[in-house]
C-alpha angles and dihedrals in degrees: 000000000000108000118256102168119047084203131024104191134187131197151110113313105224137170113218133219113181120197128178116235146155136262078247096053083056100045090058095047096059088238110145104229119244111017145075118271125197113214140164132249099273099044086047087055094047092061101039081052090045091053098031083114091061129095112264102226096199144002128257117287130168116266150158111143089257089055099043088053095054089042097056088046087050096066089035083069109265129145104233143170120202125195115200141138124249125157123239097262122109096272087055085048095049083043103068097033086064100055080035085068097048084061098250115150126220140197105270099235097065121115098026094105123094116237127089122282124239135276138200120203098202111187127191129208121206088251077070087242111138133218125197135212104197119188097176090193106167086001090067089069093052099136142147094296088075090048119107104211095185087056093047088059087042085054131101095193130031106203111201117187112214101225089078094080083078087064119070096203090041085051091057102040089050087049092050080048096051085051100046093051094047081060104051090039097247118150122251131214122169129175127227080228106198125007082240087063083053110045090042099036110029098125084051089057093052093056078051108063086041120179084359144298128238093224130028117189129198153104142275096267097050092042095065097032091061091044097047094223135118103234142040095246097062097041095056089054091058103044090047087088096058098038126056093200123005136207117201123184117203105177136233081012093066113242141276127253130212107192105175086276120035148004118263117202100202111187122209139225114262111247135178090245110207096172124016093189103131112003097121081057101051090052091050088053089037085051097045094052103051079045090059094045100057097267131144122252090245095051087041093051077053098053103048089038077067106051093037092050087051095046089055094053090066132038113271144049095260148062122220125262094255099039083061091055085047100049088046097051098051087043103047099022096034 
């Protein structure tokens, strides 16, 4: 089949509120800092209740890595199709209208069902790490039944998100996705996601990458985490037989390119960093982007060093529309 979308991504559709704090705020919340929590209804109202007092350092905006990362390769330019699961309340409707006007397609029966659509309590301490409250709500039954299977073929890229090895269903569904598109020879990358995906499901991740992925993307920490090893080194040597090719962010240090041949060290711009929420995200979508355009790993690792290192300068996982057209035209025309 001739390719539509450049990505099809899947992952949990979630509606974020991001709130500045401090490690005492936390403390006495009981949060643990800098990773990603999964908590019901009533804990997640306790601490919006707890920090209603606090600045809200940015409005709501759909989110979900996945969908952050579609998202960020959406305005870049990219052709992309994104399965999810919102309900059909105002935050699902504003939902999809949002990833609507970056220009993502959907399958056309989301956000029919009743329930209440998820949401993400992202707070921020003043070191810019962020740490996430996540009640999935609707978004912990995506399964197969939201898959399309005829975009996926249509696709150059699947995109899997990690978080979804804490859902069966959303396990299910990324493992069906990683199939489909071995069999209609589209490429698959998938993210480790959060350090807490990899410590607790670990042996879910590694369902879900199955007989093998194209492109692996994460940090340091889960890098190391999934390999069980205590340096980067190592751990690319063991992730190379599972991924073809690998993307690894560190940081303030850049990140570390596996191409098929050979290791790339790509330094980063400093930057004054105020949020880091998302940043893993942007430089998946950034990467994905220079990758569908022709580009080299290498030039691809630059370019997404870029637009990671300017997301995490202002609140918020997302640049706006026209920062992406800037940032592309001094990259790729300058």
């Amino acid at each position: 089949m001739t390719e539509q979308y450049h990505i099809y991504g899947i992952g949990a559709a979630l509606v974020d509120m991001e709130i500045t704090v401090s490690d005492d705020d936390l403390a006495t919340m009981g949060v643990d800092k800098g990773v990603m929590t999964l908590v019901d209804a009533e804990r997640q109202s306790q601490l919006i209740a707890h920090l209603e007092d606090h600045l809200v350092a940015s409005q709501r905006a759909s989110g979900g890595s996945g969908a952050n990362t579609i998202i960020a390769a959406g305005y870049f330019g990219c052709r992309n199709f994104y399965s999810c699961k919102v309900a059909d309340d105002d935050n699902g409707h504003f939902y999809l209208k949002d990833i609507e006007d970056a220009g993502v397609t959907y399958p056309k029966h989301i956000g029919t069902d009743e329930g209440i659509t998820g949401k993400c309590l992202v707070m921020i301490t003043p070191d810019a790490e962020r740490t996430m409250n996540t009640y999935l709500g609707i978004s912990a039954s995506v399964s197969v039944n939201e898959l399309d299977e005829a975009a996926i073929a249509a696709s150059q890229w699947a995109y899997i998100e990690g978080y979804l090895v804490s859902s069966d269903t959303g396990r299910a569904a990324a493992i069906k996705l990683n199939q489909l598109a071995r069999q209609n020879n589209t490429k698959i990358a998938l993210s480790l996601s959060d350090p807490a995906m990899v410590k607790f499901f670990k042996d879910g991740l590694t369902e879900m990458i199955g007989e093998g992925v194209d492109l692996l993307f994460c940090n340091r920490d889960e890098a190391l985490g999934y390999t069980d090893t205590d340096n980067l080194d190592d751990a690319i040597v063991a992730l190379k037989p599972i991924a073809k090719t690998l993307a690894i962010t560190c940081g303030a240090e850049g990140s570390v390119v596996f191409d098929g041949e050979r290791e790339i060290h790509i330094p980063t711009e400093k930057a004054k960093a105020i949020d880091t929420n998302g940043a893993g995200d942007m430089y998946a979508g950034a990467f994905l982007y220079a990758l569908s355009q022709g580009e080299t790993y290498e030039r691809a690792g630059q370019f997404a060093n870029k637009a990671a290192t300017l997301v995490v300068t202002q609140y918020g996982p997302r640049l706006r529309a026209e920062q992406h057209r800037e940032l592309k035209a001094a990259f790729f025309n300058g």
